[in-house]
C-alpha positions in Angstrom: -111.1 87.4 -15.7 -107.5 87.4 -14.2 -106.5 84.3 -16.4 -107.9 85.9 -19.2 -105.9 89.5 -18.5 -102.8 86.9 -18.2 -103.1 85.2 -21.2 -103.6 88.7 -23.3 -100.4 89.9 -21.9 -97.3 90.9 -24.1 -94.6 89.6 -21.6 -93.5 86.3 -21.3 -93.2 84.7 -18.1 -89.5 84.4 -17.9 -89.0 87.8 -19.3 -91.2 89.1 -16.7 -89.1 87.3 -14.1 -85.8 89.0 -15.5 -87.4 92.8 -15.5 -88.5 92.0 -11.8 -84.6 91.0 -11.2 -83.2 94.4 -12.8 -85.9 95.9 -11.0 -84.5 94.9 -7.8 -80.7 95.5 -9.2 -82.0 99.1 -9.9 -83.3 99.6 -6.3 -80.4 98.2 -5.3 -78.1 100.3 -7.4 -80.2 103.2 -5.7 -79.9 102.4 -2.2 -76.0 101.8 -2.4 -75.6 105.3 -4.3 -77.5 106.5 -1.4 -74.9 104.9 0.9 -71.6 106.1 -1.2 -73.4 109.9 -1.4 -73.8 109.7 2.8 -70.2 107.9 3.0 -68.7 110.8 0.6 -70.9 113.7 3.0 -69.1 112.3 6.3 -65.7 112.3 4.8 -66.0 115.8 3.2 -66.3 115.1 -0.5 -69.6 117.2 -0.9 -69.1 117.3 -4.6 -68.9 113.3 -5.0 -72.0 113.0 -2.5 -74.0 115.1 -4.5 -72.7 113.1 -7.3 -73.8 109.9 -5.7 -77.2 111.6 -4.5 -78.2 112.4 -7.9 -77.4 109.5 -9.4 -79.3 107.3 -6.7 -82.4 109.0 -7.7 -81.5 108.5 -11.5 -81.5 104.3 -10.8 -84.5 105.2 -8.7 -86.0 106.4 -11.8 -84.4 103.6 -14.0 -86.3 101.2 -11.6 -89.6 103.2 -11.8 -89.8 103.0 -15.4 -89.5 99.6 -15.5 -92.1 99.0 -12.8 -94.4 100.7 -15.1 -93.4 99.0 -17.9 -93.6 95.8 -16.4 -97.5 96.8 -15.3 -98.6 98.2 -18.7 -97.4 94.6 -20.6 -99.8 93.0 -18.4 -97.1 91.7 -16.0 -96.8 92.0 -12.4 -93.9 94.2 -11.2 -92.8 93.0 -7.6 -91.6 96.2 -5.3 -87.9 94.7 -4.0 -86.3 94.1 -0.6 -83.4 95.3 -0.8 -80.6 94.5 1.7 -76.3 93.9 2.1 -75.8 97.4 1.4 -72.3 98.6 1.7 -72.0 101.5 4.1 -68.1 101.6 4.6 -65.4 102.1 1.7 -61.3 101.9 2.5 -60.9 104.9 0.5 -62.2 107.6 -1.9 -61.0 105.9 -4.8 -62.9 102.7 -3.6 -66.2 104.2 -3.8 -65.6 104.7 -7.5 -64.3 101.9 -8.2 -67.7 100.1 -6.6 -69.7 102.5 -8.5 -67.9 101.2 -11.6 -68.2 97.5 -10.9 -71.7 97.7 -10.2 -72.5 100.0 -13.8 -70.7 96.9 -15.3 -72.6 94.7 -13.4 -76.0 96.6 -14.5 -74.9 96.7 -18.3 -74.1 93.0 -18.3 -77.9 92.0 -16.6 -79.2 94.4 -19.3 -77.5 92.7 -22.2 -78.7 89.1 -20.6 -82.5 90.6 -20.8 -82.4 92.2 -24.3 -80.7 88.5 -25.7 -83.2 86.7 -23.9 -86.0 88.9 -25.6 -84.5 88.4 -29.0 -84.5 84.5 -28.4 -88.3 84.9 -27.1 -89.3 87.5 -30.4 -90.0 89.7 -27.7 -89.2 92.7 -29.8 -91.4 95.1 -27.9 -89.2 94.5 -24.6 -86.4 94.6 -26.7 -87.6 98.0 -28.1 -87.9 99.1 -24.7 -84.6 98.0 -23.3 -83.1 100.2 -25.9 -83.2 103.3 -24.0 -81.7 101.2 -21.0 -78.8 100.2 -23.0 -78.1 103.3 -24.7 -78.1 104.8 -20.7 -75.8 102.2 -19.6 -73.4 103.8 -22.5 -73.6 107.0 -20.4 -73.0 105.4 -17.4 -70.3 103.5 -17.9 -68.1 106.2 -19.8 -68.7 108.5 -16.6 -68.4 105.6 -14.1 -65.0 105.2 -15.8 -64.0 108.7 -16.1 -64.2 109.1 -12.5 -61.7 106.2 -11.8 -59.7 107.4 -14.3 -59.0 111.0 -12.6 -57.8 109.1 -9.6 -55.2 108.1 -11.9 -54.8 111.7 -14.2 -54.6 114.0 -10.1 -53.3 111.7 -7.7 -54.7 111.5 -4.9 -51.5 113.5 -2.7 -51.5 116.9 -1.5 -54.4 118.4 -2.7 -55.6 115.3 -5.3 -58.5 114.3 -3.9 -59.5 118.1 -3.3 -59.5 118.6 -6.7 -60.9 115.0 -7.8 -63.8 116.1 -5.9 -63.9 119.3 -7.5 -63.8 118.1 -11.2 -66.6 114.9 -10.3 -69.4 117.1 -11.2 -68.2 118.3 -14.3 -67.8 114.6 -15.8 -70.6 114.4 -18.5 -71.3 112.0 -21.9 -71.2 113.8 -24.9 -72.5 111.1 -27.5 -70.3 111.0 -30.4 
């Protein structure tokens, strides 16, 4: 019976293998969120932590719904270990900066699993991924935004006061 389930399933093995990846980049992306919204909370930027709080349970979510998906195609979705999380950053402007490199990073292992899904005639997945990398749109533009205040305030006198202030107020307007 278990070969037979396997056979009848949607997802291809090395398609399968790739969603299990981003599922642990996700849950990866969540726990260092996690550590960037606790890093923020110790240093007095309680706007950015909550920032950083939120979105660690968004990639928590992102990871969830791929889990799921992963299980409904008749795949196997593998819960990740997740380790080398970054608890220390030099400086406000770091964190964002590592929030920023790893959206990139998350948009780029996206792109590599909807091409590989187009090269299979996966379309399903690739139907799927869509929402993914229409997110990662969002993502990025506010990932960026952030950076970029560091550069619009400053960070002297009061900069990163006010950075910290305007952090929750970012938001993707499409179009």
């Amino acid at each position: 019976m278990k070969d037979l389930v396997k056979m009848n399933t949607s997802l291809g093995e090395k398609i399968e293998k790739m969603l299990n990846e981003q599922i642990r980049h996700e849950a990866h992306s969540s726990s260092t969120y996690l550590a960037m919204a606790s890093w923020c909370d110790a240093n007095g930027f309680e706007n950015s932590a909550n920032f950083f709080y939120e979105q660690a349970d968004e990639e928590r979510g992102h990871m969830l719904k791929l889990v799921h998906y992963v299980n409904d195609t008749g795949g196997r979705a593998i819960s990740p270990e997740v380790s080398n999380i970054q608890q220390d950053y030099n400086s406000f402007r770091s964190v964002f900066e590592a929030a920023l490199e790893q959206e990139l990073a998350i948009t780029e292992s996206i792109n590599r699993i909807a091409d590989q899904c187009v090269q299979d005639k996966d379309y399903t997945t690739a139907n799927f991924l869509n929402w993914y990398l229409d997110e990662q749109v969002e993502e990025l533009y506010i990932a960026r935004r952030c950076v970029e205040l560091f550069d619009v305030i400053g960070e002297d006198g009061i900069g990163r006061y006010m950075i910290d202030k305007e952090i929750p107020t970012i938001e993707y307007k499409a179009g």
